[in-house]
C-alpha positions, 0 to 999 in steps of 0.5 A: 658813362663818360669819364668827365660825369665819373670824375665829378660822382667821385667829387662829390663823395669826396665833399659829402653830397649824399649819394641819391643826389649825387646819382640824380645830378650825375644822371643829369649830367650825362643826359645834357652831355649826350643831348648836346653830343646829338646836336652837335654841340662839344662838351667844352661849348656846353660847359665852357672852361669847366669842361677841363676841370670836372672836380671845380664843376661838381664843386660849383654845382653842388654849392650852387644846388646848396646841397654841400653839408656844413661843417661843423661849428668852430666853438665844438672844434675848439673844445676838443683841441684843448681837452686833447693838450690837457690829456696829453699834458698829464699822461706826459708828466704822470709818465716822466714823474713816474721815471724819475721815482724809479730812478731815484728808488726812493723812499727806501725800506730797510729790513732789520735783524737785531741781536737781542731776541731771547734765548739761543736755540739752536737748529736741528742737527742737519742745518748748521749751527749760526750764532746770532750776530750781534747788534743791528744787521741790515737784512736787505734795501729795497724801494717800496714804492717800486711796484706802484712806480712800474705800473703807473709808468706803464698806465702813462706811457700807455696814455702818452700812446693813446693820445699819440694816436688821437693827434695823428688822427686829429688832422686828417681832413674826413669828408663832412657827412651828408645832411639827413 
């Protein structure tokens, strides 16, 4: 099979003609092209300027045989854009509210010892002996929220990823499948 009917199969895969057609009119091709060949007649008088361009010749032929599927509709197109801004929106502010609670660390948990808790007794005699101290004494500070604050910045930076993920794959250009 000459380079020029190769050059026009791999076009149209590349627009989606189905590949029983594409084999069929490849078929065609190669028979006019060897025919001519036989009678003398040069690829470039049979196809004129087309024969230097196999890709728009595969192209003009196939819309000529109408066999180039549709692509799809732009009110379908347009809903998916808009579903994907939302998503990528709310995973990009649940993860910088997120970042900004664990900043923050509020709100705040104290722990609290008070001095008046009954009768001293004391510990048994390996332990050493501590008075209790008196008043209000701060045991420990920490956020409460803390955990909670992690796992939703882990949830939205996974999301933002994600959606990421879905724009890059959003503007590469997929050949359009072929009709049934």
């Amino acid at each position: 099979m000459s380079e020029f009917v190769e050059q026009c199969q791999a076009e149209w895969r590349r627009l989606g003609v189905a590949d029983p057609l594409a084999e069929e009119m490849a078929a065609d091709l190669a028979s006019d092209l060897r025919d001519a060949e036989a009678e003398g007649v040069s690829a470039e008088e049979l196809l004129g300027s087309s024969a230097f361009d196999p890709r728009a010749f595969a192209a003009s032929w196939a819309d000529e045989r109408g066999i180039i599927p549709v692509p799809p509709s732009r009110g379908k197109a347009r809903r998916r854009p808009f579903v994907l801004v939302a998503f990528t929106a709310l995973a990009a502010i649940t993860a910088i509210v997120a970042g900004l609670l664990l900043l923050t660390g509020e709100p705040k948990v104290s722990l609290v010892a008070t001095g008046t808790r009954g009768p001293y007794i004391p510990s048994p005699p390996r332990a050493p002996l501590v008075p209790p101290a008196a008043g209000p004494h701060v045991v420990q500070r920490a956020s409460a929220a803390a955990p909670v604050e992690w796992i939703l910045l882990v949830l939205a930076v996974v999301a933002v990823g994600f959606a990421a993920w879905l724009w890059t794959g959003w503007g590469r250009s997929r050949p359009p499948a072929a009709p049934a």
